[in-house]
C-alpha positions in Angstrom: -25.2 15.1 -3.2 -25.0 13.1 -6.9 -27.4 10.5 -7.6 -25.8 7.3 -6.8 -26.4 4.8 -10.0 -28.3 1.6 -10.5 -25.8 -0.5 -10.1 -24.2 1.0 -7.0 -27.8 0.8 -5.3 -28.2 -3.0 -6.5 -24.7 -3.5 -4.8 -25.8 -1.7 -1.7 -28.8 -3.8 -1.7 -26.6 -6.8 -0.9 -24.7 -5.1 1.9 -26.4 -5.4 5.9 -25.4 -1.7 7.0 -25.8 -2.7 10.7 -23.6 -5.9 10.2 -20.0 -6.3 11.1 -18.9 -9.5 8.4 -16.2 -11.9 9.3 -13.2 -10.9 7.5 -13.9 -13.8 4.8 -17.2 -13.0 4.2 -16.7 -9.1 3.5 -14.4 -10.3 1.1 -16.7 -12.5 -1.0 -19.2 -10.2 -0.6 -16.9 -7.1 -1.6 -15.7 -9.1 -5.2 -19.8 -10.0 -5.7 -20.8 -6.1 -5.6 -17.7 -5.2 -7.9 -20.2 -4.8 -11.1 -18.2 -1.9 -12.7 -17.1 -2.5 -16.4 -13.7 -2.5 -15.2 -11.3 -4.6 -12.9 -12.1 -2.8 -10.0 -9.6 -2.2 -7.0 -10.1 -3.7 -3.4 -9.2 -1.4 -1.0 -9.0 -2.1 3.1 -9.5 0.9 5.4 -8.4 0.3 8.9 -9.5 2.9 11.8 -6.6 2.8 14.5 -6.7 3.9 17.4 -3.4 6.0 17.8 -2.7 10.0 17.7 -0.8 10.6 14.6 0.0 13.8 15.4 2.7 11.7 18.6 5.5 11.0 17.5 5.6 8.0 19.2 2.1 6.7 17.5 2.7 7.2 14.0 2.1 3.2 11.9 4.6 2.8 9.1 5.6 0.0 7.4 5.9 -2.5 4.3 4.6 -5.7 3.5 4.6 -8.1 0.4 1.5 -8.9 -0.7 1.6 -12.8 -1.5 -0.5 -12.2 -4.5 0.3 -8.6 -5.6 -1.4 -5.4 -5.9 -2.8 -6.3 -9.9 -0.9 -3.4 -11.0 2.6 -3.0 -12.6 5.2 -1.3 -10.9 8.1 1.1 -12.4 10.7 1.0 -10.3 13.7 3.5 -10.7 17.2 2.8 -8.7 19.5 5.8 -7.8 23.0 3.5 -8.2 26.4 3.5 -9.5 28.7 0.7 -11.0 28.0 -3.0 -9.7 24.8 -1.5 -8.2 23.7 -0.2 -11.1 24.3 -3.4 -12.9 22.5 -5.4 -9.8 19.2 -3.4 -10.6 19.0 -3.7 -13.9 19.2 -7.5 -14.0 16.7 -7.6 -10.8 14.1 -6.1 -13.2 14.5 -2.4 -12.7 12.8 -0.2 -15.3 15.2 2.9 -14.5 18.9 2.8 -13.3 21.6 6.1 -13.1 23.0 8.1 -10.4 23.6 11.9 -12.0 21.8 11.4 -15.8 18.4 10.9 -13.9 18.4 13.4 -10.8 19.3 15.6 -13.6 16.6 14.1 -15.8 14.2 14.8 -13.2 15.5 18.4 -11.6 15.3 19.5 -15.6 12.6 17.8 -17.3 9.9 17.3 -14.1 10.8 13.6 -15.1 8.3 11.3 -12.8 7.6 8.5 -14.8 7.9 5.7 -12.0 5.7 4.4 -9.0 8.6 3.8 -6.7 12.3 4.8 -6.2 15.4 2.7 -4.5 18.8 4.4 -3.8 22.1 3.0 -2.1 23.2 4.8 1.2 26.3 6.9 -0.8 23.6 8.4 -3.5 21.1 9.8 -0.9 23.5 13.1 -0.6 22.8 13.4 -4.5 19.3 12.3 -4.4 18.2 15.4 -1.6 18.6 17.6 -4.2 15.8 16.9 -5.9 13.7 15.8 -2.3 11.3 18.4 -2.8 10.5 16.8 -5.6 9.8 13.4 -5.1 8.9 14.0 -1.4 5.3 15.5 -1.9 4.6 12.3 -4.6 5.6 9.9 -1.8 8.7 9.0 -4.0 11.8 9.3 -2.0 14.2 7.0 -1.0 13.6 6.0 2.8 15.4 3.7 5.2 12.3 2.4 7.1 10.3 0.8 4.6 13.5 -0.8 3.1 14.0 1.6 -0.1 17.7 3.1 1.1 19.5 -0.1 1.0 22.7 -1.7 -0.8 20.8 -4.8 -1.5 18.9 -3.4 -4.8 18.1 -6.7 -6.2 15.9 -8.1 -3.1 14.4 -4.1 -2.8 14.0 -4.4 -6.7 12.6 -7.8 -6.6 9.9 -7.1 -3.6 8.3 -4.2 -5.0 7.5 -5.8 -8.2 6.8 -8.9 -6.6 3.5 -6.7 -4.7 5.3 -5.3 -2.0 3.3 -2.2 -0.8 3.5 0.6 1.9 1.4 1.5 5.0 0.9 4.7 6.7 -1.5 5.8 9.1 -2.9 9.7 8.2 -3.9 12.4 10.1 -7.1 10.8 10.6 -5.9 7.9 11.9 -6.6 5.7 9.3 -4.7 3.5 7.0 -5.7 2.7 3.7 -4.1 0.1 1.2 -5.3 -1.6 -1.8 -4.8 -5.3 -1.5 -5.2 -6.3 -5.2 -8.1 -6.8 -8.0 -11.5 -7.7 -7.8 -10.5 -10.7 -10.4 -8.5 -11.6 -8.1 -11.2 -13.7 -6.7 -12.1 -14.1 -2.7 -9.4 -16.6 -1.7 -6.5 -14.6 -3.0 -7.7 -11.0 -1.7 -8.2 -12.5 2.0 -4.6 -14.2 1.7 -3.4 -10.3 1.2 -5.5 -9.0 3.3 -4.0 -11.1 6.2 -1.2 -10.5 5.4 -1.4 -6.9 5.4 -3.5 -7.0 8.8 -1.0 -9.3 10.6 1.9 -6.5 10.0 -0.6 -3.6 10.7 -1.1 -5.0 13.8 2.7 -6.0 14.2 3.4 -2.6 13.8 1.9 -1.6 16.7 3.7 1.7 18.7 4.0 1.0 22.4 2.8 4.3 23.1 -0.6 3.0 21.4 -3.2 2.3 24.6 -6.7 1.0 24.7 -8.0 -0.3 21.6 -5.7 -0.3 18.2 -8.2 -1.7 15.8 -10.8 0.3 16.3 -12.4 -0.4 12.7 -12.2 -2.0 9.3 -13.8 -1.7 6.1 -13.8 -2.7 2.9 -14.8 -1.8 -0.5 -14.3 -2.0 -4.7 -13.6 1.0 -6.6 -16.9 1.6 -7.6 -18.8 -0.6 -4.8 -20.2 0.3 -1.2 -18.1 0.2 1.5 -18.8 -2.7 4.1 -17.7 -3.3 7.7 -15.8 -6.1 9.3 -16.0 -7.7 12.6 -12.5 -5.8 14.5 -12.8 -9.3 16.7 -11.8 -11.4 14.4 -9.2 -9.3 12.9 -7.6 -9.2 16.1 -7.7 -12.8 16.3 -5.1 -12.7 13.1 -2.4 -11.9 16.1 -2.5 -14.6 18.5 
């Protein structure tokens, strides 16, 4: 096991390992041990406590950050005519139907973070699903990217909208923005990411559904937060 470095061991120093903090606490104390030279990332993992591998227990969903994720998106639309238009004037940084499936199928073209289509390109846009599949970049109806209204999908995702999905694990992990994002911020995005994890629920899902949280910086230790309280976010 590597040597962890001074600063990572004056961070720890700060952290009670036996302590579950209040959700607003974890979060001041998460952007105080962010030391690194750079703006480090805050990222919540959440324990659930659902079988993945059910059907009916799989956690998906979207929600829009109100402060953002600190990092810029590139957004690509799959869209023809007026639709086309639409998405370029939402803020789009890539817009075509045929030119870029071809772009990509040819050239390995994946210079975007996230991908919109309308309903009547998806037929074109499986071509090149295997693809953009493994890279978490296709089109899909659930977390609103296969939609006719481009603009609002356009708008939301460079507005901070981000994607949740539990993994095999059973664990969800999502970065909630910057540690220069300061405390307040961070735990507005947090809570709002918490509230639809826990909206989003299955009804197959028994016993206990938050059965842990944590938080931590890029570079900083990871540090646990009281599930009560959390849960408290629902009533």
């Amino acid at each position: 096991m590597p040597k962890k470095g001074k600063r990572f061991r004056a961070a720890l120093s700060l952290v009670d390992r036996t302590k579950r903090y209040p959700l607003d606490d974890a979060i001041r104390l998460t952007v105080d041990t962010a030391k690194a030279k750079f703006d480090e990332t805050v990222e919540l993992a959440v324990r659930l406590g659902v079988d993945p591998r059910q059907a009916d227990q799989n956690v998906r969903g979207t929600v829009v950050l109100p402060h953002g994720t600190g990092k810029s998106v590139r957004v690509l639309v799959f869209a023809k005519g007026e639709k086309e238009r639409e998405a370029r004037e939402a803020g789009a940084d890539y817009a075509g139907g045929e030119d870029l499936v071809k772009k990509i199928s040819t050239e390995n073209w994946l210079d975007f973070d996230k991908a919109i289509a309308t309903p009547d390109m998806m037929g074109l846009v499986g071509r090149i699903g295997k693809l953009l599949g493994p890279r978490g970049l296709m089109p899909n109806p659930k977390v609103g990217t296969v939609t006719m209204d481009v603009a609002k999908a356009v708008k939301e995702l460079k507005a901070g909208k981000v994607e949740f999905r539990v993994e095999k694990a059973g664990i969800v992990h999502v970065a909630i923005g910057k540690a220069s994002f300061g405390s307040e911020k961070l735990a507005e995005n947090a809570r709002a990411l918490l509230t639809s994890l826990i909206k989003a629920k299955p009804a197959a899902a028994k016993g206990n559904y938050l059965v842990s949280v944590a938080i931590s910086s890029t570079m900083g230790p990871g540090i646990r937060i009281d599930p009560l309280g959390v849960r408290a976010l629902a009533a």
